[in-house]
Structures are given as structure tokens and as C-alpha cells.
C-alpha positions in Angstrom: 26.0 23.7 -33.4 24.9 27.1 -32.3 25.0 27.3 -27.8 21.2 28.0 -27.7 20.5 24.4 -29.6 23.3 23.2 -27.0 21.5 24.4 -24.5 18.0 23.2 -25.8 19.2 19.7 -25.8 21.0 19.6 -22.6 17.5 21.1 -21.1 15.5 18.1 -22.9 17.9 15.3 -22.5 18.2 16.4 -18.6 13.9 16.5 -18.5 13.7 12.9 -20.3 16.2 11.3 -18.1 14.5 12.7 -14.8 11.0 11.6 -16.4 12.3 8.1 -17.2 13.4 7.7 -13.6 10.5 9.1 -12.2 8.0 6.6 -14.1 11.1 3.8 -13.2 10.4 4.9 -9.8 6.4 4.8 -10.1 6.7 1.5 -11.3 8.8 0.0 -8.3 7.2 1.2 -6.0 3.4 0.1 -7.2 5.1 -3.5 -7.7 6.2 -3.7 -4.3 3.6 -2.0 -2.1 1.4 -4.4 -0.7 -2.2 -4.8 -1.5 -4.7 -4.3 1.0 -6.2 -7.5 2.9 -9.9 -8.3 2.7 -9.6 -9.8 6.1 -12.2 -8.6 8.8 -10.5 -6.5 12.2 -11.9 -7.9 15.4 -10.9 -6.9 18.7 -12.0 -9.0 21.7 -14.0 -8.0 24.0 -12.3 -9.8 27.0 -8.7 -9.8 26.6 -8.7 -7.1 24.1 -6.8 -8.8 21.7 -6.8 -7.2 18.0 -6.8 -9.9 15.0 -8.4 -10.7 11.5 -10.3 -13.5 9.9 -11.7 -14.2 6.5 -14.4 -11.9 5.1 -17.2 -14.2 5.0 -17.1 -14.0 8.7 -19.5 -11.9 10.7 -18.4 -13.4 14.4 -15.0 -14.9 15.0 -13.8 -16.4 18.2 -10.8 -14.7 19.4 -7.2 -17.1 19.6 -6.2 -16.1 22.5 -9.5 -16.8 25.3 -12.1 -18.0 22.6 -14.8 -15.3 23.2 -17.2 -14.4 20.3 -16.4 -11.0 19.1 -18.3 -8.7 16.2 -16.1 -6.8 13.6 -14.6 -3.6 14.2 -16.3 -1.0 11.6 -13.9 1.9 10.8 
């Protein structure tokens, strides 16, 4: 084998194995990253207390001093 196929092989065997890893990676990571909640952000208006609650809510008493609260639009 001549050192300039040598060389070509080492080159592409190096690039695949970095590739693999980096889709191996890719994969891990979209498996284990959590997905966003559908949950509605309310922040009381008394105590200031920041929680969710299901999306089919418009108004949600707050846990900790029961006051009604609107969502929080970002």
C-alpha cells in the first residue's frame, strides 16, 4: 500500500469515527433533554409566589394564600 492511500484511510477512518460519535452524541442528548411543559406560569399577586397549573386554566388560585391570579404572558 502506497503512504498517500495510508494516509487517505487514516483521514477517512479518523472523520467516520468522529461522525459516528458525534450523531451517538446527538442522539443522547435529544433522549434525555426534557420536553417543554404545557403548564401555564402564574405568579401571585399577594405573596408573589411563582407556580404552574394545567393549560386549560385561565385563573388559578395560588397554594400558598389562595388568591386568584391571571397567567404570566412572556
Amino acid at each position: 500500500m502506497s503512504p498517500d492511500k495510508m494516509f487517505f484511510a487514516y483521514v477517512v477512518l479518523c472523520l467516520t469515527g468522529m461522525t459516528v460519535f458525534g450523531l451517538y452524541h446527538e442522539y443522547r442528548r435529544r433522549r434525555f433533554t426534557p420536553t417543554p411543559s404545557q403548564d401555564h406560569v402564574f405568579r401571585c399577586s399577594n405573596c408573589a409566589y411563582v407556580y404552574t397549573d394545567d393549560n386549560d386554566v385561565a385563573r388559578s388560585r395560588c397554594p400558598n394564600c389562595s388568591t386568584l391570579n391571571d397567567e404570566i404572558q412572556f
